[in-house]
RODO-2510 file (C-alpha; in nm, 4 decimals, decimal comma):
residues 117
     n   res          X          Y          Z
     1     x     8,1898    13,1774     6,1402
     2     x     7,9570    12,9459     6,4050
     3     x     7,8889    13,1876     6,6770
     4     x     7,6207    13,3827     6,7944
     5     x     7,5925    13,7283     6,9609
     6     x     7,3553    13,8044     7,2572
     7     x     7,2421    14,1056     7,4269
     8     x     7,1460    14,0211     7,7500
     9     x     7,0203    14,3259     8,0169
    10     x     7,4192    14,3880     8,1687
    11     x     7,6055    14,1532     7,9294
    12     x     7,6873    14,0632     7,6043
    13     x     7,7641    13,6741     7,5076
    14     x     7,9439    13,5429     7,2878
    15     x     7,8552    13,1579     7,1606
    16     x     8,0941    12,9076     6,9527
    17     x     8,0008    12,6257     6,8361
    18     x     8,0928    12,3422     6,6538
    19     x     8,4574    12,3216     6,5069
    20     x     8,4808    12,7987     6,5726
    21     x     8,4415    12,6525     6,9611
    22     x     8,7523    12,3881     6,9071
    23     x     8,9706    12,6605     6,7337
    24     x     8,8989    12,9190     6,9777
    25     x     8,9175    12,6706     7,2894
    26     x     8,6226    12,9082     7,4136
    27     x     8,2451    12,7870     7,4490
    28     x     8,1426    13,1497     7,5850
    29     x     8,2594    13,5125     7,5873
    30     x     8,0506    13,6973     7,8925
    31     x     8,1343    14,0585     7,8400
    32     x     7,9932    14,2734     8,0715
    33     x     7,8668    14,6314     7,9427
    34     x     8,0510    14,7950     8,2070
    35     x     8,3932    14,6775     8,0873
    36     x     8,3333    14,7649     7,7296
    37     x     8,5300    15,0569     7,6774
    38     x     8,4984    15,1080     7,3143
    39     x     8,4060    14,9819     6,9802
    40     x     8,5753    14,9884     6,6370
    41     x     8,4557    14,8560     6,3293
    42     x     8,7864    14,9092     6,1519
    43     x     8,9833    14,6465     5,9744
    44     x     9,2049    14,4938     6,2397
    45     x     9,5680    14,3539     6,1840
    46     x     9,7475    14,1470     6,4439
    47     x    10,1081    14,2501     6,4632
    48     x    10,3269    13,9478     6,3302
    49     x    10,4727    13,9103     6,7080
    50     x    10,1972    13,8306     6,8538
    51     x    10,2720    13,5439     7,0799
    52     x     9,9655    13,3249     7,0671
    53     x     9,8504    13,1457     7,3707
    54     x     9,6222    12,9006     7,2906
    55     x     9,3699    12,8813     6,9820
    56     x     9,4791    12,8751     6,6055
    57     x     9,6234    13,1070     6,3867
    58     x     9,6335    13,0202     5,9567
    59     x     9,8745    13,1511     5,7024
    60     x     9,4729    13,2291     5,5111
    61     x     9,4308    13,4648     5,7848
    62     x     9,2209    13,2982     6,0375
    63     x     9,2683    13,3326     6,3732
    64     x     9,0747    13,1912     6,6738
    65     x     9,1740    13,2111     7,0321
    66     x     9,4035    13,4230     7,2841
    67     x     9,6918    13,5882     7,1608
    68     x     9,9186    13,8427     7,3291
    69     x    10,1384    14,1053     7,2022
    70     x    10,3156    14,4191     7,4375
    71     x    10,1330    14,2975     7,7457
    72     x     9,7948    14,3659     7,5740
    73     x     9,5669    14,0001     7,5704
    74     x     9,3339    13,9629     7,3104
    75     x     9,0831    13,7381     7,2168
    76     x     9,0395    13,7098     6,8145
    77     x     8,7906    13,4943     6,6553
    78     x     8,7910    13,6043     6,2409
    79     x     8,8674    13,5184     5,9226
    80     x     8,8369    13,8415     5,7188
    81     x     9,0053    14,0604     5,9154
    82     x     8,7548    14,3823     5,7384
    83     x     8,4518    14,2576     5,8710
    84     x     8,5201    14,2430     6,2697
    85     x     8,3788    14,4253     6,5491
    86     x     8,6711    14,5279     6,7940
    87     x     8,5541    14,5681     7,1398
    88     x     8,8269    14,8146     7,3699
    89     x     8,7699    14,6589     7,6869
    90     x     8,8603    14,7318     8,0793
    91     x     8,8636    14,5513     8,4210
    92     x     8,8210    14,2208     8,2086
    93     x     9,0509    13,8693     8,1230
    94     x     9,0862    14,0457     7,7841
    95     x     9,2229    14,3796     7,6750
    96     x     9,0343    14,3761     7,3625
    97     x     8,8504    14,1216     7,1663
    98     x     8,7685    14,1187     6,7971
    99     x     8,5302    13,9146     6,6020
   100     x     8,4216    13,8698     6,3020
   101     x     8,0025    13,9277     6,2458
   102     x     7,7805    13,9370     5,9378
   103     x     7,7219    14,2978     5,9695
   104     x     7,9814    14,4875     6,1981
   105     x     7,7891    14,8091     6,1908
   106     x     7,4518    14,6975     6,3127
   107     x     7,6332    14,5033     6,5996
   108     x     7,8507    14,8110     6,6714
   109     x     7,5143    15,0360     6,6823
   110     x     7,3311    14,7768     6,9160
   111     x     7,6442    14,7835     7,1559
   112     x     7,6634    15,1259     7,1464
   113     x     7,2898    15,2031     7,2533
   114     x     7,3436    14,9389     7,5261
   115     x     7,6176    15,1684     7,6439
   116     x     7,4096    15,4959     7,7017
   117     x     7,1965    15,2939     7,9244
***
């Protein structure tokens, strides 16, 4: 997966690049701390009516882009579907947004401790 994962003092930002940018049709993710909500590092499963919007979405399991599914609008960016963070989020264009990182825990620890603040 080509991205990269900043903490920045009141936001978090997301960076594609290369062909994970064209799949996704997103450059950036700016997630503000204040609308993240929660954060999950269970596996994640995209109900088979999901209606995506734009992005791509591969019988192998990849999926890149915004889907929706019973008014809730996601953004998914993964491949392996057991090694995401999920991010529960609130006042934002997305109701939750799930990617796929090297080492979900870690990333769900440094969001977390961001969130005290």
């Amino acid at each position: 997966m080509s991205q990269q994962v900043l903490f920045e003092k009141d936001e978090m930002i997301i960076k594609f690049t290369g062909l994970t940018m064209l799949a996704g049709l997103k450059k950036e993710l700016r997630l503000p701390y204040k609308d993240i909500k929660g954060v999950e590092t269970s596996g994640f499963k995209l109900h088979w009516l999901a209606l995506r919007i734009g992005g791509t979405s591969l019988p192998n399991g990849y999926k890149a882009g915004r889907f929706v599914y019973k008014a809730e609008r996601y953004f998914l960016h993964y491949s392996n579907p057991n090694n995401v963070v999920q991010l529960l989020l609130e006042g934002h264009d997305f109701d939750k947004v799930v990617i796929e990182v090297g080492k979900p825990k870690e990333i769900k620890n440094a969001i977390l401790k961001r969130l005290e603040k």
